[in-house]
N, C-alpha and C positions, 0 to 999 in steps of 0.2 A: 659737745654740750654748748649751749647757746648762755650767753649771757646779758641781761639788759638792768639798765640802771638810771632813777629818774628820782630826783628832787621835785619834792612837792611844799608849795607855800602857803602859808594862811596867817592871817590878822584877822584877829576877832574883834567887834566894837566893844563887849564887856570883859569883864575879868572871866566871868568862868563863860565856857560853852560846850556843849557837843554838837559837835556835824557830822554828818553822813558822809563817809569820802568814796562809797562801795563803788559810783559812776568814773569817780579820778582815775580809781583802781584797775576797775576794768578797762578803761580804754587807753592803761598803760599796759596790760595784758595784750592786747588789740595790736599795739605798736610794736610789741616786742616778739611779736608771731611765733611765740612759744605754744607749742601745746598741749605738754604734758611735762611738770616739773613742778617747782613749788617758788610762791611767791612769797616775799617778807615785805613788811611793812611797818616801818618803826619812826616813832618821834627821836629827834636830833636834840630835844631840847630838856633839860630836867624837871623842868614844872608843867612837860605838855602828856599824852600819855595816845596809844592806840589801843583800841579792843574791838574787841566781836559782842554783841548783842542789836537786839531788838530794835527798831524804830518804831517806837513807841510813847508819845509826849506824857504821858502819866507816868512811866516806868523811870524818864530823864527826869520828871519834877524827883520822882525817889532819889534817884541816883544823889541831885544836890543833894537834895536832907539828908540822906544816909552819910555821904562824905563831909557835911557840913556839922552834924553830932561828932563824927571819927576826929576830925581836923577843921576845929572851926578857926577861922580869918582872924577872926579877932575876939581879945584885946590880944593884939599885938607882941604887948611883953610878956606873954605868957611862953613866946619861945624865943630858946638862946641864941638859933639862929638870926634872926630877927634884930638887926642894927641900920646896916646900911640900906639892907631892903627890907621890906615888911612879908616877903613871900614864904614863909617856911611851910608852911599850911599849904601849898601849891606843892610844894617838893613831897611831901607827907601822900596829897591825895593822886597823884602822877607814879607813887610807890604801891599803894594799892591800886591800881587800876592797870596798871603795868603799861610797859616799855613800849612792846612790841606785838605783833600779829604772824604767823604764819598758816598761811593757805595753800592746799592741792592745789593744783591743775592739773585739770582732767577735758580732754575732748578742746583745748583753749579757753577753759570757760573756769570761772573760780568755783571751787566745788563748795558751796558752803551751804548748811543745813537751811530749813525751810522759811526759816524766819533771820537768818544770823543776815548781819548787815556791820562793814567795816566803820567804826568812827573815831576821829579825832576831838580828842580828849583835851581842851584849854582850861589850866588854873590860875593863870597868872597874865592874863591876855592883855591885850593893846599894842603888842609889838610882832612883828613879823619871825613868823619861826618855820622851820621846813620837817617834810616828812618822807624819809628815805624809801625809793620803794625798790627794790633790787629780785628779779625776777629770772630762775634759773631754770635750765631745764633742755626740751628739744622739741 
């Protein structure tokens, strides 16, 4: 069995964002000439998060206001976390949106449904954070 493993980084210019990282993904696929096994994909960082859906800019304007009613930013002192850094609202919505990713490989190619697209999940952005991709298989 093969094994490959690739650090991925991003700074966002706002506090929250999603981006599409499915192109990163694959052409860390691509390098690690695996082609049949399964690939992971997970944020390093507590306020950052990875998931599977749609790219679709209506569905992301949802995404904010749904996690912004669940775990809104502010005021501030509304959580106990909430002293030295103002981010607990980031830690909150990085819990719901989860950790990590795993995808098939199938044929070298990531097997994912019709519409599914990998992204990186930023709630607490302006600093540089990495995203683990560790790709097994043969």
């Amino acid at each position: 069995m093969k094994s490959y493993r690739k650090e991925l980084w991003f700074q966002t210019s706002s506090r929250r964002a999603l981006t599409n990282i499915t192109p990163e993904i694959e052409q860390c696929l691509a390098q690690s000439a695996i082609r049949e096994g399964l690939c992971l994909v997970n944020a390093m960082h507590i306020t950052a998060s990875v998931f599977i859906n749609d790219d679709e800019s209506g569905l992301h304007g949802d995404f904010e206001k749904w996690l912004e009613r669940l775990a809104p930013e502010k005021p501030y002192s509304q959580y106990a976390h909430n002293g030295a850094e103002d981010n607990a609202d980031a830690h909150l919505k990085r819990t719901i949106m989860g950790r990590e990713v795993v995808v098939a490989v199938t044929n070298g190619a990531l097997d994912l449904g019709p519409w599914e697209q990998i992204f990186y999940g930023e709630f607490d952005g302006k600093r540089r954070k990495r995203v683990l991709v560790k790709i097994i298989g043969e």
